[in-house]
N, C-alpha and C positions, 0 to 999 in steps of 0.2 A: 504494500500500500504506500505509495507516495502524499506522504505528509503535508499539510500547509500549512503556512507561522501565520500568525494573523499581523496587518499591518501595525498596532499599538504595543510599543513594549508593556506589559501588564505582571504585575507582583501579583504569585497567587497564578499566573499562565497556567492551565491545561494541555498546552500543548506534547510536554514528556510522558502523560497518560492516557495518552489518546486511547494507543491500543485498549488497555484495562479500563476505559470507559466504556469504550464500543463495545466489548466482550457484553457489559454488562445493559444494554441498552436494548431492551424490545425492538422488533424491526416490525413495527407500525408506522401510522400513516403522516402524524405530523407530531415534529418533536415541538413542546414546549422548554424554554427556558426563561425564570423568573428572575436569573442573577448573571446577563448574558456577559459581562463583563467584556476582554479584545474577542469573544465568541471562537473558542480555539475549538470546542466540540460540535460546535456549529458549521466550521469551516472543514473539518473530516469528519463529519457525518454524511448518510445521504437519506434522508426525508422527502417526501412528497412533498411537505409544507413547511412550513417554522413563525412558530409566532415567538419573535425574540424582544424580550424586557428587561429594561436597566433604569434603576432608580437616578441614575446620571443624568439629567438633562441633557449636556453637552455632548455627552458620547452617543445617546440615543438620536439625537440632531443630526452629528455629523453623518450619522450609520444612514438614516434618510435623503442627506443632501449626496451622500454617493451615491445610494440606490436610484436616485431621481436624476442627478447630470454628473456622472463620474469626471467628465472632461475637464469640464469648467471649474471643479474643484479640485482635483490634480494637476492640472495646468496652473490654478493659481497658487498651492500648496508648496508649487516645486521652487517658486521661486525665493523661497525663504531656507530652502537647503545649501545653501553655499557658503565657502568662505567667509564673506560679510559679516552674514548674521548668527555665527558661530563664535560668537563674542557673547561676552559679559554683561555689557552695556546695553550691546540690541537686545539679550535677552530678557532681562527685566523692562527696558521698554517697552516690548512684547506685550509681557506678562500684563506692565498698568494696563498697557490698551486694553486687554482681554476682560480685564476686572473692571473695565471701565464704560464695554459696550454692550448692548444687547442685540447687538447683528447676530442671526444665529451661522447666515456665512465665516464675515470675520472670525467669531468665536472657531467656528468648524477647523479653519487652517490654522489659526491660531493653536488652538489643544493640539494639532499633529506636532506645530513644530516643537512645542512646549515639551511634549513625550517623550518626540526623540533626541531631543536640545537639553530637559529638565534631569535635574539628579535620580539614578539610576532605574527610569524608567517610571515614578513614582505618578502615583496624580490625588494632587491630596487638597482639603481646602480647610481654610478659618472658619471659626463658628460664624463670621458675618459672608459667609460663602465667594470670599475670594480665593483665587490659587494663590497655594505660597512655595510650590516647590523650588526649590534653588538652581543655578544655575549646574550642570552638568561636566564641564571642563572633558568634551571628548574632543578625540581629534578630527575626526569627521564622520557627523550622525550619517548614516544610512537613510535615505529617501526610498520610501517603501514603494514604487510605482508598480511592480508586480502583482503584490500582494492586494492593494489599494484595487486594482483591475480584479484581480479574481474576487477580492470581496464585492464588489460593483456587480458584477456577476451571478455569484451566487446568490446574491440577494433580491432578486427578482423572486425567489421562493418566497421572499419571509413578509412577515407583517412586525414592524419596531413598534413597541410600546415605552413610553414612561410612566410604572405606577409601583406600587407596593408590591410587594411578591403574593400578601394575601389577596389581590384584586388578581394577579398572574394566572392562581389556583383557581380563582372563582372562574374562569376563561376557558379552562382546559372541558374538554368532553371524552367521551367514550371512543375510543381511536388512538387518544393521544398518547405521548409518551412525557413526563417531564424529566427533566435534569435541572437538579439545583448544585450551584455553586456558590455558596452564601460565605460572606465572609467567615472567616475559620474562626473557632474557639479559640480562644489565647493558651496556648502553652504551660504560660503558668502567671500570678498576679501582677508581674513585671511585661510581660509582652502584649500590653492592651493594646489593642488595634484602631485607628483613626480611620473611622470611613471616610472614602475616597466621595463620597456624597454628599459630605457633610454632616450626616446624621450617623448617631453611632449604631451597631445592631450588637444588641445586648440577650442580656441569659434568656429572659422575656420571649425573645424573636426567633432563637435557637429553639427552645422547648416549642412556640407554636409552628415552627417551620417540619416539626417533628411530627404533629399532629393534625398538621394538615396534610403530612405526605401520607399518614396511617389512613385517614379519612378519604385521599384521592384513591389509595390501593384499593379499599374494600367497598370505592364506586366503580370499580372496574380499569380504573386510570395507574397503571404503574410508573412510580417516582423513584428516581435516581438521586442520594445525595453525595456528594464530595465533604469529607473535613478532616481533623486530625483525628488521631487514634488516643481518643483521651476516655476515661472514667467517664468524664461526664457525656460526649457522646456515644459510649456502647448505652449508657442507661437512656439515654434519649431514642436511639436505634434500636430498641432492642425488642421491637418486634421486626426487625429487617433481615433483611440476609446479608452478613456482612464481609467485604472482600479486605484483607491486608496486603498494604501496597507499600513496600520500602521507598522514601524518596528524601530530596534533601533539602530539608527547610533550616533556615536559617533565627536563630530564635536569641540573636543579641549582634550586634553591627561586629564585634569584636569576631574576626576571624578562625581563632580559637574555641569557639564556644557553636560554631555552628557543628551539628550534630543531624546525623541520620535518624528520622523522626516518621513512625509508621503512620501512613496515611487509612483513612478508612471509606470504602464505595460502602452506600446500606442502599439494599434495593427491597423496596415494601412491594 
């Protein structure tokens, strides 16, 4: 099976588990996903349909303004991969314009460059919903024009949403398949995670993310989740069928302390 990286660098990527998702994935008629994030199972999947949701405003915009005129937003995205604005200075310039407009174009090229320009790959915001990731200091970002096409592409399948993952669920029918990728449980009480949406998802969200995959399975709708392999998610999972996946998450910036951390599939 020849693989495809999705054009967003994304923490948390799917893409190394492809395989060991697919395996685990009904071959029905339209996948759903509530947490579509850069859509790495999206992008090596193959579905009849896909209805794809992200509580991201900005990434769920951009995902639309490619499905609708690839050209014209690749053509203007490209022009901010060069030399030039591989700087410091243009990048926080960037950045105010971004926090400063509500063009959902501008914003669109804007977030690519941010992604691939922004420290390592991150997309994170303030509680007053501006981006603050810092600049990147690479030698020269990658312009994803490939990828950017094939997701252009593929996405004549899908239908983009931005809502809650509980309104996702309420969406899906008899046919469907879901796959959740919800922000991960924390590690341990030091690795608290910043949603990339601004809003955090908390124990709260975990336990009803749980219980509404138990509720979608025994309407007929099987649910696929992605998270770590912690106590608190087998007892969340644990009417699921649970797959162990060795992978390598990183759970302190200090190089030393990243550590081989077993992942867990629960398919209800």
């Amino acid at each position: 099976m020849v693989k495809n990286r999705a054009f967003l660098k994304w923490a948390g990527g799917k893409y190394n588990l492809i395989e060991d998702i697919n395996k685990s994935l009904p071959n029905q008629g339209r996948l759903v996903e509530p947490f579509l994030g850069a859509g790495s199972v999206f992008l090596n999947s193959e579905f009849d349909d896909y209805l794809l949701n992200d509580i991201n405003s900005d990434l769920i915009n951009l995902y639309k303004l490619l499905q609708e005129n690839p050209e014209d937003y690749i053509q203007e995205s490209r022009k901010l991969f060069s030399e030039e604005y591989n700087d410091k200075d243009r990048y926080y310039d960037i950045r105010a314009q971004f926090n400063n407009t509500t063009d959902t174009f501008k914003r669109s090229v804007f977030f690519l460059y941010m992604n691939r320009h922004g420290y390592n790959g991150l997309c994170r915001y303030n509680l007053k919903g501006g981006y603050n990731v810092p600049f990147g200091r690479y030698k020269k970002p990658y312009f994803p024009e490939k990828e950017l096409w094939f997701f252009a592409e593929k996405s004549q399948k899908a239908t983009f949403t931005n809502n809650c993952f509980r309104t996702t669920f309420a969406s899906a029918k008899k046919g469907d398949v879901i796959y959740c990728d919800p922000p991960y449980a924390p590690l341990s009480p030091t690795a608290s995670f910043t949603s990339y949406s601004g809003q955090g998802f908390k124990l709260k969200d975990q336990e009803e993310l749980a219980t509404l995959a138990e509720e979608s399975s025994n309407n007929g709708i099987p649910v696929i989740i992605s998270n770590h392999d912690l106590d608190l998610t087998r007892r969340l999972y644990k009417k699921a069928e649970l797959t162990e996946i060795q992978v390598k998450r990183t759970i302190s910036q200090k190089a030393g302390k990243r550590l081989k951390v077993n992942e867990l599939i629960a398919l209800f």
